[in-house]
N, C-alpha and C positions, 0 to 999 in steps of 0.2 A: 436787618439784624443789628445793625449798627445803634440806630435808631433804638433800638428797643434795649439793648445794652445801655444806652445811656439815659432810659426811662427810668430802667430798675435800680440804677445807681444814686439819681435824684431821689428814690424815694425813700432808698435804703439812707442816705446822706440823711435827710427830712426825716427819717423818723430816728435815727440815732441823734439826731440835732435835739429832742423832744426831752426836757428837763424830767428826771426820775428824778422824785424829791424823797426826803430819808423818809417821811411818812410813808411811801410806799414800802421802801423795805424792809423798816421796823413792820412794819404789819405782816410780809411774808416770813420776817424771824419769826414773829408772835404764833403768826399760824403752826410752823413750822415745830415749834417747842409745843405748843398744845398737843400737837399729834403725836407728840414723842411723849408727852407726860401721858397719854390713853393709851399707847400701846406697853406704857410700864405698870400702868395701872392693871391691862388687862393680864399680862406675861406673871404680874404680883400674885395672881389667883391661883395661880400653880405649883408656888412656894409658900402661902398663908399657912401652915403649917410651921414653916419654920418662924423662931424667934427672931426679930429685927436687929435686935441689938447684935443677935449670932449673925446675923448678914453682914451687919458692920464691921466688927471685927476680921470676917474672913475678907469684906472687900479692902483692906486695911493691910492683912496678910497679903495680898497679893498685890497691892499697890507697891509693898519691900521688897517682895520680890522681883519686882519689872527691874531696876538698878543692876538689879545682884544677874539678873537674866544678860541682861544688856553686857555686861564686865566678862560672866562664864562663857558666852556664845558668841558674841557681836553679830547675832545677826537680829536685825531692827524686824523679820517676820515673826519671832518667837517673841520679841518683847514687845511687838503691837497685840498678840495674841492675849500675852499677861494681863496686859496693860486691859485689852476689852474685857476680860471679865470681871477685874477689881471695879471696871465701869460700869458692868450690870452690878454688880452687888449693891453698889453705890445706890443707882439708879433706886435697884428692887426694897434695900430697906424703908427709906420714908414710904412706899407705896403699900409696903406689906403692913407697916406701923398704923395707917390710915385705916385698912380693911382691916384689921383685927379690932380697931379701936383705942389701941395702946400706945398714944404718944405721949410720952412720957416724960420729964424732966431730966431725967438719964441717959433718955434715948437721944432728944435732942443736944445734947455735951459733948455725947459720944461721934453721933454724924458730925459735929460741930470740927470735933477735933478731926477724927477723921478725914475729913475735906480739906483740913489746913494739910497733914502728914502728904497727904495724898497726891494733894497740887503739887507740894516740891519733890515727892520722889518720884512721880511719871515724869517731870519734868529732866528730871536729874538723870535718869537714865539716858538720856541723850550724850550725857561725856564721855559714856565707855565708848559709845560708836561713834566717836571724835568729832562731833559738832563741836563750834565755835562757841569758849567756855563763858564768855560776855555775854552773848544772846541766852544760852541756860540761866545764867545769875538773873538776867533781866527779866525773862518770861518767868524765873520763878517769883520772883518780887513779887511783879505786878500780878501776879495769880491769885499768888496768894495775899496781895493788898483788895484785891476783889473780892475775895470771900470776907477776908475782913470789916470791910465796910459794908456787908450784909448783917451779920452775925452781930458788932456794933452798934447798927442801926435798929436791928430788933430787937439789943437789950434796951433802947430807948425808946421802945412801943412803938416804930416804925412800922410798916407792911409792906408786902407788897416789893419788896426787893429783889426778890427770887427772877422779877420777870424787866427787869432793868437793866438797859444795856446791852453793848452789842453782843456781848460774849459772856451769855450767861454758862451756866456750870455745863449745861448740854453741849453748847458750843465750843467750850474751851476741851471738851472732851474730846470731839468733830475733831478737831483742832491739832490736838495732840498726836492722835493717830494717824491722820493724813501726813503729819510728816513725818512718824515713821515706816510708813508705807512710803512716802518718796524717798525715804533714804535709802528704803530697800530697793528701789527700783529706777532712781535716781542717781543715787550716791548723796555725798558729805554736802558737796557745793547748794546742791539742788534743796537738801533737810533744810541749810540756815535761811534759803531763803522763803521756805515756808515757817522757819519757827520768828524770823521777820515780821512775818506780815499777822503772824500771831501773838505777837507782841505790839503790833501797833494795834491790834485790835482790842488788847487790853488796854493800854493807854487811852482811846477811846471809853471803857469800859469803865474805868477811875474815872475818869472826870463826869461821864453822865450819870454814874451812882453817886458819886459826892456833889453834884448840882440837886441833884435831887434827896437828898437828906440834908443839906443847908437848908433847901426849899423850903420842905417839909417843916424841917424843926421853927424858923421863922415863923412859915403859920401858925403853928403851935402857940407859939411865943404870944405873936399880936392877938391872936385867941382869948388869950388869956388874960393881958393885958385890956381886952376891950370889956371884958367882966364886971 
């Protein structure tokens, strides 16, 4: 028994010793977000009817109201609730905009701004239920310097940004709400140390978007330069 206790430990030792490199995990985010962009796609079929832009706005609405939820109730289940639907809305507009056909110069402004408002009031809702007001300041920065450097990078004919990074918009959603689910279930101490590790995750998240639009734009440059 002994013996074989210390077979299973060697292998277990040996095969946690075995380098995962980010290639692999970047590939299981990639996968991971593809799946979630087809089940918005398909869930989008059931709302096509409604106006996208009308989506935006109410997920917009309810993105203000998660703060205001968080201050009236303190209780982090009611504001994770808020907080998911302003997320599907999110989600549901560009997917309904897509199948109707109507992306629009409007529509994209509107998501545009949205997405910024949005980042810092889910975010922001964490101070009425007394998380630590540095880590808020900080995850909203960098959230909202992520989006930014999408939205930047596509007014300079960039692509392809949406899917860069560790902590794309899906994720930093993931994100949001597991730590108001740990604070509900958790407490205070337990939320900062999830909105932590969600902040380093953006910080990871700046530097691989702006490596990659330095990148890019350089190409661009010598591109054109070798003309």
């Amino acid at each position: 028994m002994r013996t074989q206790e210390t077979k299973i430990s060697r292998h277990l030792v040996e095969y946690l010793d075995k380098p995962v490199t980010i290639g692999i995990m970047l590939n299981l985010l990639s996968s991971v977000r593809k799946k979630l962009r087809i089940a918005s796609t398909l869930l989008a079929k059931y709302v096509a009817h409604l106006d996208p832009n009308t989506l935006t706005v109410l997920g917009l609405s309810l993105s203000m109201l998660t703060p205001m939820a968080a201050y009236l109730t303190k209780n982090s289940l009611i504001v994770a609730a808020t907080a998911s639907l302003a997320m599907l809305m999110d989600a549901l507009d560009g997917s309904v905009a897509r199948l109707r056909g109507e992306t629009t110069a409007l529509g994209a402004f509107l998501d545009s701004l949205s997405d910024r408002l949005s980042d810092a009031l889910l975010v922001l809702a964490f101070y009425p239920l007394g998380c630590d007001y540095l880590l808020i300041y900080l995850v909203t920065t960098f959230s909202m310097t992520t989006s930014y450097i999408r939205a930047r990078a596509e007014s300079l004919g960039l692509k392809g940004l949406a899917d860069v990074g560790l902590m794309t918009r899906e994720f930093r959603s993931f994100g949001i709400l597991i730590a108001y689910i740990v604070h509900y279930l958790l407490g205070i101490k337990a939320a900062n140390y999830t909105l932590l590790v969600l902040l380093l995750g953006l910080c990871v998240t700046v530097i691989q978007r702006s490596y990659y639009v330095i990148k890019s734009l350089k190409r661009s440059i010598r591109r054109v330069e070798s003309m």
